[in-house]
N, C-alpha and C positions, 0 to 999 in steps of 0.2 A: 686422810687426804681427800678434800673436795677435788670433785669435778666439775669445770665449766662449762655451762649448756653449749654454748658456740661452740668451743673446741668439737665437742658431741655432734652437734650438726652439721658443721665443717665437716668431721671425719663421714657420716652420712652422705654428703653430696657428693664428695671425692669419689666413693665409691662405687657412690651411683653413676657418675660418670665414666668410671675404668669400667664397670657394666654396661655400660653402652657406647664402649669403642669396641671391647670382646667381642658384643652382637654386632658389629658394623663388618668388623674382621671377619668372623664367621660368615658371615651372608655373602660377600663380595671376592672370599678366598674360591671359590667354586669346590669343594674337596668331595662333594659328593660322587660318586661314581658314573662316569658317560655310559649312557645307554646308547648301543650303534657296535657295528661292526670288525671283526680287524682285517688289517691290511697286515704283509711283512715286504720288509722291502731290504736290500742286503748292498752292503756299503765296505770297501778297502778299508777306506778311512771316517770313521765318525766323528773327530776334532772337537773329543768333549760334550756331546749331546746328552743330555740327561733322561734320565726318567722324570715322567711331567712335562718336558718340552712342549712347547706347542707345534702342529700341523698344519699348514695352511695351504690356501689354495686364493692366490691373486689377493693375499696379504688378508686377508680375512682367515681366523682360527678355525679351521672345521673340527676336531679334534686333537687327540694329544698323545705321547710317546707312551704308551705305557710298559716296554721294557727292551732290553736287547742283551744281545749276548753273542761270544761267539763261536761259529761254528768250527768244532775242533777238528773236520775232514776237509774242509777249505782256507780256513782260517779267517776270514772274512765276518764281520761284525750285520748279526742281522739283527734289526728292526722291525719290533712289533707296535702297530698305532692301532686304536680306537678311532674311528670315524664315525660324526654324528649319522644316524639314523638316516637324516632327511637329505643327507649328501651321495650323491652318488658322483662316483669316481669312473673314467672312463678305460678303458682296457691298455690304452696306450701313453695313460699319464707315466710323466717321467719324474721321477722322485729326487729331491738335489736336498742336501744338507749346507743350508746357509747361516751364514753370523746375522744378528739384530745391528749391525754398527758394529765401531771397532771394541767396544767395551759391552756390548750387547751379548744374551747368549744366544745360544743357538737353537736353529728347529728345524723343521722337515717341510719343504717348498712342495707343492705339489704342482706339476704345471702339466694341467689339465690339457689329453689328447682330442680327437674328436672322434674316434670310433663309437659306433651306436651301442655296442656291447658294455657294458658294467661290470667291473670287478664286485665279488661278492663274498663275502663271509672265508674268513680263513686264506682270501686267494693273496697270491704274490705278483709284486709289482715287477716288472720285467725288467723296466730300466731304470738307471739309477747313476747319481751324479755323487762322489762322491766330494767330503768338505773339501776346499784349498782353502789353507793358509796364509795367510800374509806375508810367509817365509816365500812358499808356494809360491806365488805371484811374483815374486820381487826374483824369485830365482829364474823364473823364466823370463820376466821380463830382460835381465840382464844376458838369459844365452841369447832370444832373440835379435840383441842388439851389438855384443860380439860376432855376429855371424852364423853361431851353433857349432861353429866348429874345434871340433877335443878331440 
């Protein structure tokens, strides 16, 4: 059975191209580990947040969720983030778990207080917004406008 040099080369270039989309993917996935701080922050409801989520602070990423769990003497779902290094978080920021859009996922808002004090290393965020849903909203929406009254 011959083989044809083109098919040969063909399959070379293919290759070398699936080799440099791998290196495209790799470079641009970030999977390295954040160097920077943690924060915990403790939430009723978490509405699907993942591990890896992102942290943000005025819609820019400061860091990202790296785990939660939850606490079996309250029962309340707490939240561990990695915060970059160069970000400092203020002692009075209030932590809200919001959606990307209706199809979007989710991640951890952070909306920066103005005390001069900095939370640091291991501290807990004090206040905390937990998710609403779209069930959420629609259901209050609709007591509001029956009157509230049941």
């Amino acid at each position: 059975m011959k083989r044809n040099p083109i098919e040969t080369v063909l399959g070379a270039i293919v290759l070398l191209v699936a080799g440099m989309f791998l290196s495209l993917a790799y470079s641009t996935a970030q999977i390295a580990t954040s160097d920077g701080y943690r924060l915990e922050a403790t939430f009723l409801k978490v509405g699907g947040l993942q591990v890896g989520s992102d942290v943000r602070v005025s819609g820019v990423s400061v860091g990202t969720v790296e785990s939660q769990f939850l606490d079996l003497e309250t029962y309340e779902a707490k939240v561990i983030m990695v915060i970059d290094q160069a970000v400092t978080i203020p002692e009075d920021t209030v932590a809200a778990i919001v959606g990307d859009g209706l199809l979007g996922g989710k991640y951890v808002d952070l909306r920066a207080g103005r005390s001069e004090k900095s939370l640091g290393d291991g501290e807990i965020i004090a206040n905390s917004q937990d998710f609403q849903s779209l069930e959420d909203l629609v259901g209050e929406i609709i007591f509001l406008a029956t009157g509230g009254d049941s």
